[in-house]
Structure formats: structure tokens, C-alpha cells
C-alpha positions in Angstrom: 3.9 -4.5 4.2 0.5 -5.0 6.0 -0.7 -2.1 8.2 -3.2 -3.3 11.0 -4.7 -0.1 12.7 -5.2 -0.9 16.5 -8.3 0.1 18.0 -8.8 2.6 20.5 -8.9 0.9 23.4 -5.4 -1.0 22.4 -3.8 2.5 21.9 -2.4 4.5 24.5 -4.3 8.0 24.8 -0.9 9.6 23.6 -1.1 7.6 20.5 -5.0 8.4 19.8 -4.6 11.9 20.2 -1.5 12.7 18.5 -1.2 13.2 14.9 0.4 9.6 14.0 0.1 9.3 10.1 -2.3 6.4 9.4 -0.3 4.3 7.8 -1.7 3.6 3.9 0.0 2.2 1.1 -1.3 4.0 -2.3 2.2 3.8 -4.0 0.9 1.6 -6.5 -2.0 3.4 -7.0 -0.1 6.5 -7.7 1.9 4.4 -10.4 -1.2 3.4 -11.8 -2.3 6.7 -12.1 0.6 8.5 -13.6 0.8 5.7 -16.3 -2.3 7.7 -17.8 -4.0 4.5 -18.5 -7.9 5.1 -17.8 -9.1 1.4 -17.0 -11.7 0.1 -14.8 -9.5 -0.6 -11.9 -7.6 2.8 -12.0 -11.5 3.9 -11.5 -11.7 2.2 -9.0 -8.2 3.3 -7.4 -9.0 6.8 -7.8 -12.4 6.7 -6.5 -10.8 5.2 -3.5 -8.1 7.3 -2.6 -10.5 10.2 -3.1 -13.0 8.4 -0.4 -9.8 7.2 2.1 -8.3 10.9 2.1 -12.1 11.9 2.8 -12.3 9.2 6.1 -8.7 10.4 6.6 -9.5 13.9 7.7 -13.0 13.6 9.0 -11.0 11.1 11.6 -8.7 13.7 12.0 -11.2 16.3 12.7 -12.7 13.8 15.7 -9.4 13.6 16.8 -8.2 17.4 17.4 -11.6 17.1 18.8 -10.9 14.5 21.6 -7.8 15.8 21.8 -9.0 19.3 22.7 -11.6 17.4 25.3 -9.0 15.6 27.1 -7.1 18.7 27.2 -10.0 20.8 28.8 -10.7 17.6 30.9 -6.8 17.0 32.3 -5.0 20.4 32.1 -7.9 22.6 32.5 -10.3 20.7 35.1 -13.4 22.2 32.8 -16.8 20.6 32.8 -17.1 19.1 29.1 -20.1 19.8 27.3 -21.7 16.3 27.4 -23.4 17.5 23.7 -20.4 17.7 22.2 -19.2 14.7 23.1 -22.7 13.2 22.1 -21.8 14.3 18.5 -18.2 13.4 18.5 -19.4 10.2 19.2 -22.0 9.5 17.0 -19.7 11.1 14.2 -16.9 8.6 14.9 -20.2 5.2 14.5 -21.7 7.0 11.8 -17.9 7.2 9.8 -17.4 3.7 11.2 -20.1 2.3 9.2 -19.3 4.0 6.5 -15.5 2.8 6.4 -17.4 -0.5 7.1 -19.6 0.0 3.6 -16.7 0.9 2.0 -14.4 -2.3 3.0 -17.8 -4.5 2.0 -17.7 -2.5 -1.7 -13.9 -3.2 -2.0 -14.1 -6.6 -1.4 -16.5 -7.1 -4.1 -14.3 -5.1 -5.9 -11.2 -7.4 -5.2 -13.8 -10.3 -6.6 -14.5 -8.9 -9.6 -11.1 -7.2 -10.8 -9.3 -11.0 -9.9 -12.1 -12.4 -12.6 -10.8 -10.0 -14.8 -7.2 -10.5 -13.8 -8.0 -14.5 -14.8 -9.5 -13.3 -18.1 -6.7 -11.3 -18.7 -4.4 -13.7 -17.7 -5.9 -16.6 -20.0 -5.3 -13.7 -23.0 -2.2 -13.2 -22.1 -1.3 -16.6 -22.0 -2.9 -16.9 -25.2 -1.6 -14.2 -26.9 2.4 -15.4 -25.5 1.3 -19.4 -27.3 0.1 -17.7 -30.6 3.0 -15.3 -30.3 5.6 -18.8 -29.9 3.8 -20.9 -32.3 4.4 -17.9 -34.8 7.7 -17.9 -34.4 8.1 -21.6 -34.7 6.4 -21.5 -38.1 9.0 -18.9 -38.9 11.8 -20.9 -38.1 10.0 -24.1 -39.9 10.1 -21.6 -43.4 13.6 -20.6 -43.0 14.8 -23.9 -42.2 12.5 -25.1 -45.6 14.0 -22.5 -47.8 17.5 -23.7 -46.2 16.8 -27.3 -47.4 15.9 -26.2 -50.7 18.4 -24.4 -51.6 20.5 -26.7 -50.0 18.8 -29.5 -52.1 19.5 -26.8 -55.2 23.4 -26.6 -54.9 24.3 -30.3 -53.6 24.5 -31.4 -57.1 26.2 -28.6 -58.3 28.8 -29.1 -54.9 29.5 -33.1 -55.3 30.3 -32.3 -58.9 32.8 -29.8 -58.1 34.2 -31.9 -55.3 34.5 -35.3 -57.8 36.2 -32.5 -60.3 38.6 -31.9 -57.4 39.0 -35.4 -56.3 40.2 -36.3 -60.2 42.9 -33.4 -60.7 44.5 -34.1 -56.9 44.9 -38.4 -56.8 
């Protein structure tokens, strides 16, 4: 499922203000984590989730902010302290370029962890050949120890048999 946020000005004030969950996929993450596995890329997952809840409630904050704003503005006719909007504001570009830092930092992350997952992929490949060609060279001994001993008893088999072809004409 692909989430696509729309921005601000494609939302209806409704939808900006209310408390929508963003919508975040982090079940695999959460798989990853519970398989106890400590690996480079479960760092990284970790580290990420900590850093999205963090963006999470700081937008949240903004938005009970606005939220309380609009309210004073619409239901209340109050003058709105032009300071405090001054800060909501350069709060909301100041987290905006650091969601920005953080999507640059995961795509080089996604970079680097599909090398990996082509190393690790080429091992595994290699690892499954080795694994088959074992196996084939276990088949190749039993077969081997089936033609000797097959070799071993033929003489002892076609002598029986011409025994048995002599006493029944």
C-alpha cells in the first residue's frame, strides 16, 4: 500500500486540523524487530521509527496549535497573537527540512542496504548451488555403491538362475 500525504493546501482545513492518523506502514519493521536479530538494517529500522514517532508528534503539537488558532480566529473572533503564529510557522520549515534530511539519509540508506541485499543474494545463491551440487555427489556415491554391489552379486544371481533353468526344462 503506498501512502501519499497531501499537502496542506490540497486538504480541507477539517482534515488538517483534526487528528487523522498519518498513515505509516512499520509492520515489517515491527517483525523485524521482534525477530531479535540485531543487523545493520534493523539499526537502521529502529533508529527510524524512533526519529518518525519524533516528527509524528512535533507535527502533532503544530497542529493542536493551528487548530486552537483557527478556533480563536472563527468561533471566538480573537485577535491572534501574530508571534505565535511567527513560531508555529517557522517550527512547521524548520521540521520540514528536517523530514527533508531525513528522506535524503534514507535514500542512501535504500542504496546501500540493496548492495548488501545483492551481496547477500549472490551468497545465497551460492550457498543453494553448493548446497545442490552436494547433494548430487551424494546421490553419485549411493548410486556407485549400488553398482558395486550390484556388480558383486550378478555372478552369484545368473548362477543361481542357470541352477534354476537346469532343474525346471
Amino acid at each position: 500500500i503506498l501512502c501519499r500525504s497531501p499537502s496542506l493546501s490540497e486538504m480541507p482545513l477539517g482534515s488538517v486540523l483534526g487528528r487523522r492518523p498519518t498513515c505509516h506502514r512499520n509492520i515489517c519493521t515491527k517483525v523485524l524487530l521482534a525477530e531479535g536479530r540485531e543487523t545493520p538494517f534493523t539499526q537502521h529500522c529502529r533508529s527510524y521509527e524512533n526519529t518518525y514517532r519524533t516528527f509524528q508528534t512535533e507535527i502533532q503539537n503544530l497542529k493542536d496549535q493551528v487548530q486552537e488558532l483557527h478556533r480563536d480566529l472563527t468561533k471566538h473572533h480573537s485577535i491572534i497573537n501574530t508571534d505565535k503564529m511567527g513560531e508555529i510557522l517557522d517550527r512547521s520549515l524548520h521540521i520540514d527540512s528536517q523530514i527533508s534530511a531525513q528522506h535524503s539519509t534514507v535514500e542512501t540508506m535504500r542504496v546501500m542496504f540493496e548492495e548488501w541485499d545483492e551481496t547477500f543474494q549472490r551468497v545465497s545463491n551460492e550457498q543453494e548451488i553448493y548446497e545442490q551440487l552436494h547433494d548430487l555427489m551424494q546421490l553419485k556415491q549411493e548410486n556407485s555403491y549400488l553398482t558395486t554391489i550390484t556388480k558383486q552379486i550378478s555372478p552369484y544371481i545368473l548362477s543361481i538362475a542357470k541352477v534354476k533353468e537346469r532343474l525346471e526344462p
